[in-house]
C-alpha positions in Angstrom: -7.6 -3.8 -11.4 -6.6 -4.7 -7.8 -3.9 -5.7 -6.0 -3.2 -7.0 -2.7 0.0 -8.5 -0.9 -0.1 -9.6 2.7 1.8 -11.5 5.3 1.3 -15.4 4.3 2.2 -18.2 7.0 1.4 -21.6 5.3 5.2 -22.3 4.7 5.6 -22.0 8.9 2.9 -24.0 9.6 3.7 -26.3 7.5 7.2 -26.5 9.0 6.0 -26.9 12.0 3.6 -29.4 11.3 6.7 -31.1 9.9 8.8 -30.7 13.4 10.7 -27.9 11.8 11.4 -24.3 12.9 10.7 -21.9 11.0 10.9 -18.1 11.6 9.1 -15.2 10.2 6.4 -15.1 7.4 6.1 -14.9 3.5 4.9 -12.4 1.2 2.1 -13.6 -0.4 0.1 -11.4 -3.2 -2.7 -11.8 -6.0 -4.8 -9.6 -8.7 -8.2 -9.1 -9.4 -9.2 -8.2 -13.0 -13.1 -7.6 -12.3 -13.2 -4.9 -9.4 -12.5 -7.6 -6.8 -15.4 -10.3 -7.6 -12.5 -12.9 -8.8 -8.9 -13.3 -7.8 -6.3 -15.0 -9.4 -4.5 -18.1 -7.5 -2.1 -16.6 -4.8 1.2 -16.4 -5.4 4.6 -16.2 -3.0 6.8 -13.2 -3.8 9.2 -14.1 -1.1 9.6 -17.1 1.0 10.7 -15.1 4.0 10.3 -12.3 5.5 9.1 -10.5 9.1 5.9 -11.5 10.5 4.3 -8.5 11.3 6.0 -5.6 9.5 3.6 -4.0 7.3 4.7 -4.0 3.4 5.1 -0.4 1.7 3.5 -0.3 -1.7 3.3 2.1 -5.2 3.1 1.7 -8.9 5.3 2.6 -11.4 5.0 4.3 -15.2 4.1 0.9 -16.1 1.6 0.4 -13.4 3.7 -2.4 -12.1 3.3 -2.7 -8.7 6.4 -2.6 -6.8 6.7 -3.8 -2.9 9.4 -3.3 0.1 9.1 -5.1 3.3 11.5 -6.5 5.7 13.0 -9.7 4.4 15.0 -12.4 6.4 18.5 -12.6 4.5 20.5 -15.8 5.1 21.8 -15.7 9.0 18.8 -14.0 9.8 19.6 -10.6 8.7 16.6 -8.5 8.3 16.7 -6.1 6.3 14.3 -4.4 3.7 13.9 -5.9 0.1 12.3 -4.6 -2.7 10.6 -6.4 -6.0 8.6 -5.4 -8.7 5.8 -7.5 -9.5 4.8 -7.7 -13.3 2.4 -9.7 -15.1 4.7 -12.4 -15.5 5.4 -12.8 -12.1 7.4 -11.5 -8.9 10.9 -10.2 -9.8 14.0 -10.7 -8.2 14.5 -9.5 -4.8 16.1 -6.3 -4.2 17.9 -5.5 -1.0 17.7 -1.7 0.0 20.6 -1.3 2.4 23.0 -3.7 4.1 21.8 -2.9 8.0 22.7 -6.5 9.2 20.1 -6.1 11.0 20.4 -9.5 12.7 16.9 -10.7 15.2 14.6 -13.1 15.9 11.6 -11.1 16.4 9.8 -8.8 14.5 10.0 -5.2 15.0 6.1 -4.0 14.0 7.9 -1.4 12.2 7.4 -1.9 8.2 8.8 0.5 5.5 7.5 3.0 2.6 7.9 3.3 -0.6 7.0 5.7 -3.4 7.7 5.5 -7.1 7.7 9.0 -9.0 6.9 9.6 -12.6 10.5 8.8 -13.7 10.1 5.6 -12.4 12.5 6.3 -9.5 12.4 4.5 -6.1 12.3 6.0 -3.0 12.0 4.1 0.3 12.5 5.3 3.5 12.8 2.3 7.1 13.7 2.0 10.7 16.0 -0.3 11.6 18.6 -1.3 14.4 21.4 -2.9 12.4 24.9 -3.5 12.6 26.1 -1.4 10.4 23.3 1.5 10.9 20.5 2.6 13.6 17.8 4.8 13.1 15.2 6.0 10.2 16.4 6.8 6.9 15.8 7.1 3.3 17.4 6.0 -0.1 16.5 5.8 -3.7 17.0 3.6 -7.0 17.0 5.0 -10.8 16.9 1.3 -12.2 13.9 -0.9 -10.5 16.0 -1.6 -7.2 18.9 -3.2 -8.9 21.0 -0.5 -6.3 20.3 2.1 -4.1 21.9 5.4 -3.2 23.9 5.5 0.0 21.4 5.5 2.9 20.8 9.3 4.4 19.4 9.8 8.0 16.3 11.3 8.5 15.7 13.5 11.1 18.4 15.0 13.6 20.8 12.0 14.6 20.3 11.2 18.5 16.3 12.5 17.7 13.6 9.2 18.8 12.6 9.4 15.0 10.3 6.9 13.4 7.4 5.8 11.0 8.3 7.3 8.0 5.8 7.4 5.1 6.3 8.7 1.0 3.7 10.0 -1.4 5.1 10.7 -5.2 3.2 13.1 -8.3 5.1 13.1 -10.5 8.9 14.5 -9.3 7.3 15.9 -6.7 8.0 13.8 -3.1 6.8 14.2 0.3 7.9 12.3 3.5 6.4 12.8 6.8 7.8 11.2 10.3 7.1 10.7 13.4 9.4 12.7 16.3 8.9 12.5 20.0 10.7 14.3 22.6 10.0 13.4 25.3 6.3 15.4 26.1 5.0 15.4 22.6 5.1 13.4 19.1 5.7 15.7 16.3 4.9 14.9 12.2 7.5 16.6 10.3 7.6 17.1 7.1 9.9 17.7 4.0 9.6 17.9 0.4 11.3 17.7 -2.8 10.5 18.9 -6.6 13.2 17.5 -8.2 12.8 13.7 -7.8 15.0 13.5 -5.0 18.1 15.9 -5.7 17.5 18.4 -3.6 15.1 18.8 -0.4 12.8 21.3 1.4 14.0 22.2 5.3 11.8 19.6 7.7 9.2 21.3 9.0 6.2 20.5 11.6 3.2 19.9 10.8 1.1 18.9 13.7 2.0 18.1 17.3 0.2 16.2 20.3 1.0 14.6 23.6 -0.5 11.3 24.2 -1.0 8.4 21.9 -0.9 8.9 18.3 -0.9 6.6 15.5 1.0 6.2 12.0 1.3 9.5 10.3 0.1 8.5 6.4 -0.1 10.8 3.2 -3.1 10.7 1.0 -3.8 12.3 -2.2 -6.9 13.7 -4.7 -5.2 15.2 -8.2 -2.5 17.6 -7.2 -3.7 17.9 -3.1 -1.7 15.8 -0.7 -3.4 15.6 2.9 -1.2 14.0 5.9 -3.9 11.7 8.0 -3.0 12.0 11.7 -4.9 10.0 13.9 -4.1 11.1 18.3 -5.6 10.4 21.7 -5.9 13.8 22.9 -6.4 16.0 19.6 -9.0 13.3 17.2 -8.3 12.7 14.0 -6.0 15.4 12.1 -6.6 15.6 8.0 -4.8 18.7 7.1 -3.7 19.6 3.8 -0.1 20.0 3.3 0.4 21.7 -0.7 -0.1 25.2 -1.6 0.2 25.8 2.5 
């Protein structure tokens, strides 16, 4: 079984075919049922959202995909959603936190999401609103219906961003990006407790120059962070039983 959800335009070009403006994207998303030879008719989850920030994605106990990306609320807030997307259909649309973050461009930075073994949410974003600035994290115990107050991550004032989750079970592990000024830093922290209680952010790997997203991966039990930088080529270092 696959499944794949992207940024869909049709609904602005079609707007603007029509001599109407129209902001931002859609997320669009399908399944395949045979390894990826056939996919079902495409399907809109949302009708808007941000045009280029990338959509965080994770299963659940059911093996229910569940999405978060930034949406465009009414005003042109953007702020991140999250929806569950069952056989039947996309669910209703969650909103994480109330940033008002209010634009009318797209910020390139998307959000992450990982579901543990409890089914519990956690999603960590960036995001310049009204009512909060920075990166942070929060988590849901019933599908996204509400979230837990919003917690920094990182040292407040720090130039903190791209945030990324990996879930086994209750075990959780978010990395970030840090730069100070010379060098970008991956930190890392970790929980085994689904949430309630955190390891001490450590660092992980350093470089000066360009680097790219910091992602987690997984093979049974091992979690690898996959770094790739200008001046030090591509990191995969393993980050359990260090």
């Amino acid at each position: 079984s696959i499944f794949m959800s992207w940024i869909d335009k049709r609904l602005v070009a079609a707007a603007k075919q029509g001599g109407e403006k129209r902001l931002g994207g859609s997320i669009a998303y399908s399944f395949s049922q045979d390894g990826g030879k056939t996919f079902q008719v495409e399907r809109i989850a949302n009708e808007s959202s941000c045009e280029c920030c990338r959509i965080g994605a994770s299963l659940d106990p059911k093996d229910q995909p569940v999405i978060v990306y930034r949406a465009i609320f009414p005003g042109g807030i953007r702020d991140q959603a999250s929806q569950v997307i069952s056989a039947k259909g996309a669910e209703p649309i969650r909103r994480v936190a109330d940033d008002q973050w209010k634009t009318d461009a797209c910020p390139h930075h998307g959000p992450s999401i990982a579901v543990s073994g409890t089914g519990k949410y956690h999603v960590a974003w960036y995001t310049q609103g009204a009512k909060r600035s920075g990166v942070f994290y929060a988590s849901s115990t019933n599908q996204g219906i509400n979230y837990s107050q919003p917690t920094r991550i990182g040292v407040d004032g720090a130039n903190v961003s791209r945030p990324y989750l990996l879930a086994i079970g209750k075990q959780v592990w978010l990395v970030w990006k840090e730069f100070d000024g010379l060098n970008s830093s991956v930190y890392l922290k970790h929980t085994e407790d689904d949430g309630i209680t955190w390891s001490t952010p450590r660092v992980i790997f350093k470089t000066d120059g360009y680097s790219d997203h910091p992602l987690l991966v997984s093979r049974e039990d091992d979690v690898f962070l996959s770094w790739l930088t200008r001046n030090n080529g591509y990191q995969f270092i393993r980050i359990t039983h260090q």
